[in-house]
BAROBA-724526 format. One record per residue (C-alpha): residue in three letters; x, y, z. Coordinates in nm, 3 decimals. Layout:
// residues N
aa=ALA	c1=X	c2=Y	c3=Z
...
END
This chain:
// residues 307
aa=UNK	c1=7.758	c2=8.818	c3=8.909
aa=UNK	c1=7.466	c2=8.915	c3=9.111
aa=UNK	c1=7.436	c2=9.030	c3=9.480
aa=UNK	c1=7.193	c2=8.828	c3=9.777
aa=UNK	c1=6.823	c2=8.990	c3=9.714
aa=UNK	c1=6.749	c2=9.024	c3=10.058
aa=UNK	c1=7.093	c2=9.156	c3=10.237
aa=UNK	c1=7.109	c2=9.279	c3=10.612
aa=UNK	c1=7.198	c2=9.585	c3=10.424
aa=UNK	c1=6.817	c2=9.625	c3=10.338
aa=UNK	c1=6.733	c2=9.705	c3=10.697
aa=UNK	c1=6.888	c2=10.077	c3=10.634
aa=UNK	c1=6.680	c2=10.155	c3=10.343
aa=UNK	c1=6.762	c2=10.303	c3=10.007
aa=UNK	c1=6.793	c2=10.599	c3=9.825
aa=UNK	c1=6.796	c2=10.774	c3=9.479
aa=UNK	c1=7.148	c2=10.842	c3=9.286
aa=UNK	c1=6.991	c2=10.963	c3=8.973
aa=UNK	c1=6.827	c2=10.669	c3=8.801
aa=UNK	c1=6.984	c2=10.433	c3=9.016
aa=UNK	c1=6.851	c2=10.346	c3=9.413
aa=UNK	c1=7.142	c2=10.216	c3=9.616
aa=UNK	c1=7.137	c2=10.085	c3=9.902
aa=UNK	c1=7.257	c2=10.343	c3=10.251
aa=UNK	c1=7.572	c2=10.150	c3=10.322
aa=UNK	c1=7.812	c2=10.100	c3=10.075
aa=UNK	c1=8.161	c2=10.110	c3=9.970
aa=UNK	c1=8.442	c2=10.324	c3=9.959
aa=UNK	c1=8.735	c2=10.191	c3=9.805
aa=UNK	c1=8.976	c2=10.456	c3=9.835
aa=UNK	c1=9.169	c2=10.256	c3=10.162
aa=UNK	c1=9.277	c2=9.966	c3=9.875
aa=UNK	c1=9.557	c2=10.152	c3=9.777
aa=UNK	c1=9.885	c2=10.206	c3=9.920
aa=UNK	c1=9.976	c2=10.455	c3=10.243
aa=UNK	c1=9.846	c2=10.751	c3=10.153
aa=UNK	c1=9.642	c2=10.661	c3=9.826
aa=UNK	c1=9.948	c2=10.578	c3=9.614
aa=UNK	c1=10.080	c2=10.256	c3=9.501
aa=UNK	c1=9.979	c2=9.893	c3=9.529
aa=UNK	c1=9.758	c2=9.748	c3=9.857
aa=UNK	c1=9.942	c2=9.622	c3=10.167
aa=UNK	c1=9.740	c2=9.320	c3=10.061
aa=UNK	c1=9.624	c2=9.275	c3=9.752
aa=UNK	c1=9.435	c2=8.959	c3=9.793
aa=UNK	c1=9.300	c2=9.105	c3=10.086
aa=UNK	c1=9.178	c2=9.382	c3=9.859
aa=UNK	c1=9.019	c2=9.192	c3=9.627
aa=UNK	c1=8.859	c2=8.929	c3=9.904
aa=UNK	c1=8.693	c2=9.287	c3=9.999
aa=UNK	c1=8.536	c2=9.375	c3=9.721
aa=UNK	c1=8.375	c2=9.037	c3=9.696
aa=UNK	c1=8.274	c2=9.053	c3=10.040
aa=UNK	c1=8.125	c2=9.404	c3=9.986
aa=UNK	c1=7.888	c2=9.282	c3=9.723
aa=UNK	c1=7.818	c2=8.966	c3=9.862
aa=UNK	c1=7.662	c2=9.160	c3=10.140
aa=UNK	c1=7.438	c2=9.351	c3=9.920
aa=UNK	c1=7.643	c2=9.648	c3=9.849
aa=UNK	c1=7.521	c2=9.843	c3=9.561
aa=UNK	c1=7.742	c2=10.163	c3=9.530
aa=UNK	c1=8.115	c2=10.200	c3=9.497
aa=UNK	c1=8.296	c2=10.493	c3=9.517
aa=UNK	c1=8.641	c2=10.515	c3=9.316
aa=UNK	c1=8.870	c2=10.764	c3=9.127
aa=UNK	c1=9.122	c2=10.701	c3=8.872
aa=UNK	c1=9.387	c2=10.905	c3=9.095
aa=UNK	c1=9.360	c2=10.677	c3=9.376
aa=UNK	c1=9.669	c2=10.450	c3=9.331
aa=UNK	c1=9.677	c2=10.592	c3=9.096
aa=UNK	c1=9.492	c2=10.365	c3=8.865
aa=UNK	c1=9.534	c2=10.137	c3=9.095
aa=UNK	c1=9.205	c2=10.086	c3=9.344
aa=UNK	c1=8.977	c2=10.107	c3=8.955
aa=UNK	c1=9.201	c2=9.808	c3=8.869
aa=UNK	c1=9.125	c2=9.619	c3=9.129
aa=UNK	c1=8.785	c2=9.709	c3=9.136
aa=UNK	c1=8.759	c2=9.573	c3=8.770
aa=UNK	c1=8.954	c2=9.227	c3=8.846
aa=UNK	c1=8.759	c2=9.128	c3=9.176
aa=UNK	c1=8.426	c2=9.234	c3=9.037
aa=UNK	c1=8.355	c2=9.213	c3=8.651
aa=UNK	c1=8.161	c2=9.178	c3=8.511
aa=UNK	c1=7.966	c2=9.349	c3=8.724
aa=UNK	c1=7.606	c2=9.282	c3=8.879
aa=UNK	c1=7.352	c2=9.471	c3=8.675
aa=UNK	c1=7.229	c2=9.679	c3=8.999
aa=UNK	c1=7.587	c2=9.783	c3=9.065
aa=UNK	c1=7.601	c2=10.177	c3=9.069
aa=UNK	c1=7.998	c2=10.244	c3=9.025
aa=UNK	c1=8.059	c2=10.657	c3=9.092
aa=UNK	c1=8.424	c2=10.795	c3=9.052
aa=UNK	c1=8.495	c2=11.141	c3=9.096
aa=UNK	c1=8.736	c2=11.394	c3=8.834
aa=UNK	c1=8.927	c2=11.704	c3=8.813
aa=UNK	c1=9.258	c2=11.550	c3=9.035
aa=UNK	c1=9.554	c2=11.335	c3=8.945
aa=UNK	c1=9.898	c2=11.192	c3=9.114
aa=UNK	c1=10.192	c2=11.307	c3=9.006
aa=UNK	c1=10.525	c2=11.065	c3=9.048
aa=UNK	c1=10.587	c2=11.132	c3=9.420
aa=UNK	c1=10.221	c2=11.116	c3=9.512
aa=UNK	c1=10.110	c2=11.456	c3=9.497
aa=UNK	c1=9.758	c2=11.526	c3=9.448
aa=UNK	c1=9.743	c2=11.772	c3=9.182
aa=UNK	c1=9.434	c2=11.992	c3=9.032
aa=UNK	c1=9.348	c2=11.851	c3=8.687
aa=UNK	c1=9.035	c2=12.025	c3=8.578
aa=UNK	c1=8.992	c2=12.207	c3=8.290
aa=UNK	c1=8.710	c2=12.095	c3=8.093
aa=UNK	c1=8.931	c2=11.882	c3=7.865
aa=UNK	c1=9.106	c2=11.752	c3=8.105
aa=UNK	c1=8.770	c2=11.635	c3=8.309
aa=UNK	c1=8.657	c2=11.480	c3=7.981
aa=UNK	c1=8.971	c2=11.269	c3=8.009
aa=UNK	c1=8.942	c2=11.192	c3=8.344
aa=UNK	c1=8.595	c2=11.035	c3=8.271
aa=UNK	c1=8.750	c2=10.820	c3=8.010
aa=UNK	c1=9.019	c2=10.700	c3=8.203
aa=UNK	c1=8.806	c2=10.606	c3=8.466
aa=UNK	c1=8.578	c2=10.434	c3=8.218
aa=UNK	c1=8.864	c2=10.221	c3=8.059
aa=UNK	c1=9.031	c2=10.133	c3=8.321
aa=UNK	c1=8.713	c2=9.998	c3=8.524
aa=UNK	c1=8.630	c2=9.837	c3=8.144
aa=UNK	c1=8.298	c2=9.988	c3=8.175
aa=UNK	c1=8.096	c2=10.200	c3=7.883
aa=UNK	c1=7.930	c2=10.419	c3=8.142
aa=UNK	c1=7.944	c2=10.531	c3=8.518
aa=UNK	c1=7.635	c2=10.578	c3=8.739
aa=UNK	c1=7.768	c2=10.914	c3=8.843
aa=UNK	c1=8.069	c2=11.117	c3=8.827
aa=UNK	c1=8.166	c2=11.390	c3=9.104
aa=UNK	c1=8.346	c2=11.705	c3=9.016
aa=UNK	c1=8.601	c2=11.763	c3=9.250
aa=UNK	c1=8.676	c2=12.105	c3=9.379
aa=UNK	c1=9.030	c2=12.176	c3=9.494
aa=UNK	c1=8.893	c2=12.499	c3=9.729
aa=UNK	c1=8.571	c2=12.480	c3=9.838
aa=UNK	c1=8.569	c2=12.833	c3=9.978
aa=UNK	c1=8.619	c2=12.981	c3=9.608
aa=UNK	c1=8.314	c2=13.150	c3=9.491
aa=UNK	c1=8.193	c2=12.992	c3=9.190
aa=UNK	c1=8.194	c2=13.149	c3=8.828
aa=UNK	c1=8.231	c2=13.120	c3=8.458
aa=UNK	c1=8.541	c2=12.887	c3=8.525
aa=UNK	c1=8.316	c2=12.656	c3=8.712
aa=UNK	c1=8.045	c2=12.669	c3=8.499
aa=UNK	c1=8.266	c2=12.595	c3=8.205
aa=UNK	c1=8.385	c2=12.263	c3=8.450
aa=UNK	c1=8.003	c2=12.165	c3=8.493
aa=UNK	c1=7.904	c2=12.243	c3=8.078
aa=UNK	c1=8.196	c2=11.939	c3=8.020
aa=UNK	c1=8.028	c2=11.671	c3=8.271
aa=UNK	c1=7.716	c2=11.785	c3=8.073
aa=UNK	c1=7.822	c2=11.698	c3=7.801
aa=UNK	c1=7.968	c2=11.329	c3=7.923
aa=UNK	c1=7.602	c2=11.298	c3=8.035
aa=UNK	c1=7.431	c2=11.374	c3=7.717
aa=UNK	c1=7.678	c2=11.162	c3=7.541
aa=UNK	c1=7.583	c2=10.844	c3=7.751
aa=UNK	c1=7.922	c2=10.862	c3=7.944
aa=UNK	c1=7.815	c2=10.892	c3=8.277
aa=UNK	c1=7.446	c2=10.872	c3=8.406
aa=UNK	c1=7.437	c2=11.106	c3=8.619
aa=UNK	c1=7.656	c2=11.451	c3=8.754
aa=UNK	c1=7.756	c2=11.491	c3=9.180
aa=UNK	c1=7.971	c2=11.732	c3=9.315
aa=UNK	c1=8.229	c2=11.742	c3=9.571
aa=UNK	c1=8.400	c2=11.966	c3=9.821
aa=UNK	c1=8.139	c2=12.221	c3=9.730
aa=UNK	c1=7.969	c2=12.498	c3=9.968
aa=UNK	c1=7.605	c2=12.550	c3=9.941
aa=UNK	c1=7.712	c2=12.870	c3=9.689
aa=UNK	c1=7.843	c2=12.629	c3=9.431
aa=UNK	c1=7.560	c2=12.418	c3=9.493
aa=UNK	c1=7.286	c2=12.651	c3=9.399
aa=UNK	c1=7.499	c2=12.778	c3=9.079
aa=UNK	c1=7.493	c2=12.413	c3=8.977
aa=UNK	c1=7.129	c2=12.310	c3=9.034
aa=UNK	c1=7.022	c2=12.660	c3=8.834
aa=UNK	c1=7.247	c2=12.480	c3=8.511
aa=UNK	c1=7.151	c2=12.098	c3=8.525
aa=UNK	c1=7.045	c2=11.787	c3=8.717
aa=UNK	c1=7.242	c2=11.728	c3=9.010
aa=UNK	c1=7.254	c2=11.352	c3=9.172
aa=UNK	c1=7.470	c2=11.375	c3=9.484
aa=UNK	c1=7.741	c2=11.607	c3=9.697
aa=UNK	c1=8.011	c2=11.452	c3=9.844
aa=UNK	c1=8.168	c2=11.656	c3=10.144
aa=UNK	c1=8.377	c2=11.579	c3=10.413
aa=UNK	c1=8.067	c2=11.580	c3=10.733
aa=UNK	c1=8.066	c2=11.349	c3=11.050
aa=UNK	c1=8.022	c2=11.415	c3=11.408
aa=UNK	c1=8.334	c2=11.602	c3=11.509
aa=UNK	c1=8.296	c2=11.796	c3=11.161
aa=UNK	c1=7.940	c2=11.951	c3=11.043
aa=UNK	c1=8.065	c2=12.220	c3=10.873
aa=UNK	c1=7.849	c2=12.120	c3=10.549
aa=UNK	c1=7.564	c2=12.095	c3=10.736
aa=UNK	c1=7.397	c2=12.378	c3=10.534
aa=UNK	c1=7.488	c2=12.165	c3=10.219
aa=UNK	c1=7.369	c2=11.876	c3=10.371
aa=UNK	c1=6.986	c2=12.082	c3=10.438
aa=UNK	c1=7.012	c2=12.179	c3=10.116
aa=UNK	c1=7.078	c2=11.865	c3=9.903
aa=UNK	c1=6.748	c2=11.682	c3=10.146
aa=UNK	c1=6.524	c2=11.984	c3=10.047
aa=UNK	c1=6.623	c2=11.879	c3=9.703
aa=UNK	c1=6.615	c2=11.518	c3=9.742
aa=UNK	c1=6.965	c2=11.517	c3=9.650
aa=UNK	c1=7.175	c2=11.234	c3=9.733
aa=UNK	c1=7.459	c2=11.371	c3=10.031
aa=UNK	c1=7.696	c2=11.146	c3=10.080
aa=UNK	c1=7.976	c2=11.254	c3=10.340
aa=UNK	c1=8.327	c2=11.126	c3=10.316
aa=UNK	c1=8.569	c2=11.052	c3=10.609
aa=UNK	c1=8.248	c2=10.985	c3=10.778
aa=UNK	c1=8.447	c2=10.852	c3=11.093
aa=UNK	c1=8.657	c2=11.114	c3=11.065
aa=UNK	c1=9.033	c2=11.129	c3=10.976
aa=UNK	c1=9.223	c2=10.908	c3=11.040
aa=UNK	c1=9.095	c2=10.617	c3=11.206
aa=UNK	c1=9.276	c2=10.541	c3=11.511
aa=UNK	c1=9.386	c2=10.656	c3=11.877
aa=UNK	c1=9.363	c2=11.022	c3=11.809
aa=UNK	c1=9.023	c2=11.035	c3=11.615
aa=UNK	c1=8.825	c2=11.228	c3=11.807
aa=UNK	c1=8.494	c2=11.014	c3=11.745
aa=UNK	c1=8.661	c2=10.680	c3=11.784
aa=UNK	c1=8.824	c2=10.713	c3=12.091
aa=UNK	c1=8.519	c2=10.944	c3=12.241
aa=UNK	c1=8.388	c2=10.802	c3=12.556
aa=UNK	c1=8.030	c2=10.907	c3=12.506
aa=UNK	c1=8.079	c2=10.660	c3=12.210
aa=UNK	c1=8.190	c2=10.391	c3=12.436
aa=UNK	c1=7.921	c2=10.427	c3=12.724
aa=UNK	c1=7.642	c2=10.408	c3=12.424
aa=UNK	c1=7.800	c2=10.141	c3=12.253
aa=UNK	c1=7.746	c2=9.950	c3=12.518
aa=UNK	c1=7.417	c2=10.047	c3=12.629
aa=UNK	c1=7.289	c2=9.975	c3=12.267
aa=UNK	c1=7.531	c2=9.687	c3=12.196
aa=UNK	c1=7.692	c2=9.871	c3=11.908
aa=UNK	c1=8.078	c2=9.972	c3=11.833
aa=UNK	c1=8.202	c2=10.368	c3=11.857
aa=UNK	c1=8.198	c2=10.298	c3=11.462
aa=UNK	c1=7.896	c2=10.193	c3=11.405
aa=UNK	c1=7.723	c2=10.430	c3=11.600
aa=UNK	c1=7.898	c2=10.749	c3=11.446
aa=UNK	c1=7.763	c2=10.580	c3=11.102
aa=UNK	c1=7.399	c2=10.530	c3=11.259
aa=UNK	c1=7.407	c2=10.873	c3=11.372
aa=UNK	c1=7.440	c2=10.983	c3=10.977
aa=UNK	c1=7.207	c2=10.781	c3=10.895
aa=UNK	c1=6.938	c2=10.871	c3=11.127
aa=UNK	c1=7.059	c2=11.232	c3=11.088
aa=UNK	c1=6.897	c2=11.254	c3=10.661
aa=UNK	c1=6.718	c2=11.010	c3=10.463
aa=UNK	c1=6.923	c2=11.099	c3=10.206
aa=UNK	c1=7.216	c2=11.103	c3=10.333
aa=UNK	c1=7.452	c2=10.772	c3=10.148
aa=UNK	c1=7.771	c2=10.604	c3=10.362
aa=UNK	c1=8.068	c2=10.499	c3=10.171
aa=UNK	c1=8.260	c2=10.401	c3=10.480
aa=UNK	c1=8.625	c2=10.194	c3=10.368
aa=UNK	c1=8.796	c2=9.958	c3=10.490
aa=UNK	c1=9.084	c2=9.754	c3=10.355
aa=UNK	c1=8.972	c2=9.440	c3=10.611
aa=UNK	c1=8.650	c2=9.225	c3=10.595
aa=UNK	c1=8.649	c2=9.242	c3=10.965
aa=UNK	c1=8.558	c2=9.589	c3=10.945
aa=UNK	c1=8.368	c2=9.584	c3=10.645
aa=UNK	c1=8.145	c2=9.324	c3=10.831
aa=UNK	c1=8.125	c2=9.609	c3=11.128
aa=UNK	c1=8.025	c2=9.891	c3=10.908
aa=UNK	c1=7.772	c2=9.647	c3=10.709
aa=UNK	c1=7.627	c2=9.586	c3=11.049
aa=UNK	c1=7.550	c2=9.919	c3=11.118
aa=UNK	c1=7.201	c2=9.879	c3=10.905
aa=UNK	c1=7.075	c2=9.715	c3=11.211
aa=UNK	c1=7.184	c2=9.988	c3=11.484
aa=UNK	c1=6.911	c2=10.205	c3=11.604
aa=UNK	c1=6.931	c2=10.537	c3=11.792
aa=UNK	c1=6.665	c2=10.610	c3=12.078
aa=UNK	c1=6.605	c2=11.000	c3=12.147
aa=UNK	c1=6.848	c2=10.983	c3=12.447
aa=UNK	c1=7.155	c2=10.894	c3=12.259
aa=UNK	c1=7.049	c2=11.159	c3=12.001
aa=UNK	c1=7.069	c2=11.425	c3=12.279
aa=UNK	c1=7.358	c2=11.291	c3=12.433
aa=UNK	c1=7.553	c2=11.287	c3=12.090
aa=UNK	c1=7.458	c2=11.614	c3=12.023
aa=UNK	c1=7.578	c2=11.769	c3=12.356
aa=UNK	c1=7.931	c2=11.596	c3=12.308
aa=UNK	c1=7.902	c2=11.690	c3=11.944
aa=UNK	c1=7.763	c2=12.063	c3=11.844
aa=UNK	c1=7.739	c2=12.111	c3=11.511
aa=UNK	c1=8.023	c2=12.345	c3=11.464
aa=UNK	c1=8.324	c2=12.348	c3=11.243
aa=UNK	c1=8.655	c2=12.133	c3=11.347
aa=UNK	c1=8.991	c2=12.149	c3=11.297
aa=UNK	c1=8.950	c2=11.848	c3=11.158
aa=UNK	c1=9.043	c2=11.781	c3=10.769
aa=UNK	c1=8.968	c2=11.492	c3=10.544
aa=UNK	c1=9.033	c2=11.332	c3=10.226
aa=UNK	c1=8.805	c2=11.196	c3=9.897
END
C-alpha cells in the first residue's frame, strides 16, 4: 500500500519523529473505539473506511495504544491498513491497561512496559514501532529512580530493535529534563490547546530541543456544545473572515504556534477527517493571532483530557 506523493497534507510541512519525518497532520485513532475507549466502534466499517481515508490523504503518523478498546482500535488499525506503506510511522503509547468494566488502570513497571510493547507489536502484526510513549499516570509526581527504572526498560526495547524511537507523555518539563540527561527522546505528548496551555513550558522546551510535541485533545475535551473552543465566538467571527471552521482554526493556531509541534486530531467520520486534513491549507494573519490570544491567555484550565 502506498500513500499519494504529493497530498494537500504537504502544504503544512513536516517534521522529525526520530528517524522518521511525518507529515503535521495526522491521525489519532483513539475515537474508533467504543464510548469511552472501550469496546467495539459504533461503526466499524466506518472505522475502517477512516483509516483508508486517512492514508489516502497522505497521512503518515498514527497514534494508537493497545488499551484503547482495548485491543480493539490496534486491530482495526492492522485489518484496514496492512500491510502497511513503508513511510507509515505507527506510535502507541505504554504503562496503562483496561480492566473488565473499562477502568483505566496504571500498568507500568518495567516488565510490565516490556509487555505492553509486545502486545502492541502483535496485535498491530508489526516487528517494530516508530515510537513508543511512556505514559505517566500523575504528571505532577517528581520524577526518580522509579521513573528512571520505567525509561532504562523502553531503552532497552530500543536497543533491541523493538521500537525506533522513545516519547513521553503526561510529563512536566521536570520529567522531561531527567529523561533527556538518560537517552534520546523523540516526542512529548501532553494534553495543550487553546483553552489549556498549561504545558506550554514543555512545549518551549521540546522546540529548543527539536523535539517532536505533539498535544492531545488538541480541540479540547469533548467535542461538542460545551467545548469551550468550539462553540467560542471569536472562533466563529474568524472562521468566517478567513473561510475556515472553529476546528480548523484551533488546529492552525497549533500549528503556527511551533514548528515542531505534530496534530493527531481523531475523528471516527471522514467528514471530519476531511475538515481536519484541510486545515494544512488555513493560514493565520497577525490579527487573528492577537485576537486568539486575548480570548485565549495562556493560563491553566479547568479543562482535562484524555490520551
Amino acid at each position: 500500500m502506498t500513500a499519494r506523493r504529493n497530498p494537500p497534507l504537504a502544504f503544512a510541512g513536516s517534521y522529525a519523529l526520530g528517524p522518521w519525518r511525518v507529515r503535521r497532520i495526522g491521525y489519532g485513532a483513539m475515537q474508533l473505539a467504543g464510548d469511552n475507549v472501550f469496546g467495539p466502534p459504533r461503526d466499524r466499517d466506518e472505522a475502517l473506511r477512516v483509516l483508508r481515508a486517512a492514508v489516502a490523504e497522505g497521512v503518515n503518523h498514527i497514534d494508537t495504544a493497545q488499551y484503547y478498546g482495548p485491543g480493539v482500535v490496534n486491530e482495526l488499525i492492522r485489518e484496514a491498513l496492512h500491510p502497511y506503506p513503508d513511510d507509515l510511522a505507527i506510535v502507541s503509547k505504554v504503562a496503562a491497561r483496561r480492566d473488565e468494566s473499562g477502568a483505566v488502570l496504571p500498568y507500568d513497571e518495567p516488565d510490565q512496559l516490556r509487555e505492553g510493547v509486545e502486545e502492541n507489536l502483535a496485535t498491530l502484526g508489526v516487528e517494530r514501532l516508530a515510537a513508543v510513549n511512556l505514559r505517566m499516570v500523575d504528571r505532577t509526581a517528581a520524577p526518580g529512580r522509579r521513573f528512571d527504572a520505567q525509561l532504562a526498560a523502553l531503552v532497552r526495547a530500543r536497543d533491541e530493535g523493538l521500537i525506533d524511537g522513545i516519547g513521553l507523555s503526561n510529563i512536566s518539563r521536570e520529567h522531561l529534563l531527567r529523561a533527556v540527561d538518560q537517552t534520546e527522546i523523540v516526542c512529548v505528548q501532553n494534553l495543550f490547546n487553546l483553552a489549556d496551555q498549561g504545558s506550554l513550558d514543555v512545549l518551549q522546551e521540546c522546540t529548543n530541543r527539536g523535539i517532536a510535541f505533539v498535544p492531545f485533545c488538541p480541540l479540547g475535551w469533548p467535542r461538542g456544545v460545551q467545548n469551550r473552543i468550539l462553540s467560542s465566538p471569536v472562533l466563529g467571527d474568524l472562521g468566517r473572515r478567513l473561510g475556515a471552521t472553529p476546528a480548523q482554526l484551533a488546529l492552525a493556531w497549533l500549528l503556527d504556534l511551533a514548528p515542531n509541534i505534530l496534530l493527531i486530531p481523531g475523528t471516527r467520520t471522514r467528514t471530519h477527517l476531511a475538515e481536519n486534513v484541510a486545515t494544512a491549507s488555513v493560514r493565520l494573519d497577525e490579527a487573528s493571532r492577537e485576537e486568539l490570544a486575548r480570548e485565549f491567555p495562556a493560563r491553566v484550565s479547568r479543562e482535562r483530557g484524555r490520551g
